[in-house]
Steps between C-alpha positions, in 0.01 A plus 500: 500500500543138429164304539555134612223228413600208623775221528720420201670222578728394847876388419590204733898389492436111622772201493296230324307656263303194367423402864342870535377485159260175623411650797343843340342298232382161660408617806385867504373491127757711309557459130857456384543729206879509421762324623886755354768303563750794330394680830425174746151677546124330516195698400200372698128693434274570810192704355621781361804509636840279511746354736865465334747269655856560439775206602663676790833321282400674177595793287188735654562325860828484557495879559277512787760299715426183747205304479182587688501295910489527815755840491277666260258579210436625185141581612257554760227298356297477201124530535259301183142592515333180486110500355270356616681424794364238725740506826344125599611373143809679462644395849375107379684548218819662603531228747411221213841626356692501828552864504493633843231777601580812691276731625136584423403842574324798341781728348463821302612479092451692154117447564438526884549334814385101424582136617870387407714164513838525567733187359868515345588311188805268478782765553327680772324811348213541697182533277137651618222376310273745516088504534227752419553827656253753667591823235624699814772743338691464840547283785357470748714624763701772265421838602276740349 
């Protein structure tokens, strides 16, 4: 049996990749760590983990088909634990940068059900930044 530990990185197929490139790093605090352009592919650093974005027009993203819109995807969302996380500040903040917020609601993650802020980033991938949980191994409402 395989034993997961925790998030790798996210792959993210995006149509201006220096416009999403600014957003992850000036606004949310990710580190650029690579830019490839053999493969049209960013590295970005969040913690331990990374977000790649591939040029949806490049040699990785050209595969995957049409850009992400209104007709569909490439993800759900992608949820950053943020620490400390200060909902009052963040929201200030977010807004401070023009980026819309979404809902504000306790959701349940990787480390329990906590407060979470909802938002998208400049192509429309909806991100959850994501507080302190409770250390509940299951939700709330999931059956027992």
């Amino acid at each position: 049996m395989l034993k997961l530990r925790d998030i790798d990185h996210v792959v993210l197929r995006v149509r201006d990749i220096e416009a999403m490139a600014r957003f992850y790093c000036d606004v949310l605090g990710a580190s650029k760590v690579a830019y490839r352009p053999e493969f049209g592919m960013t590295h970005l650093r969040v913690g331990g983990s990374m977000i790649d974005l591939v040029a949806v027009d490049g040699p990785l993203g050209k595969p995957g088909g049409a850009a992400p819109g209104k007709e569909g995807r490439n993800m759900d969302h992608l949820c950053l634990r943020v620490d400390p996380f200060d909902q009052d500040a963040i929201v200030a903040y977010l807004k401070e940068h023009h980026v819309p917020v979404g809902e504000i609601r306790p959701r349940f993650g990787a480390e329990g059900t906590g407060i979470s802020i909802y938002l998208t980033d400049p192509e429309g991938n909806t991100i959850e930044l994501k507080g302190p949980s409770d250390g509940a191994p299951k939700p709330r409402s999931a059956e027992r």
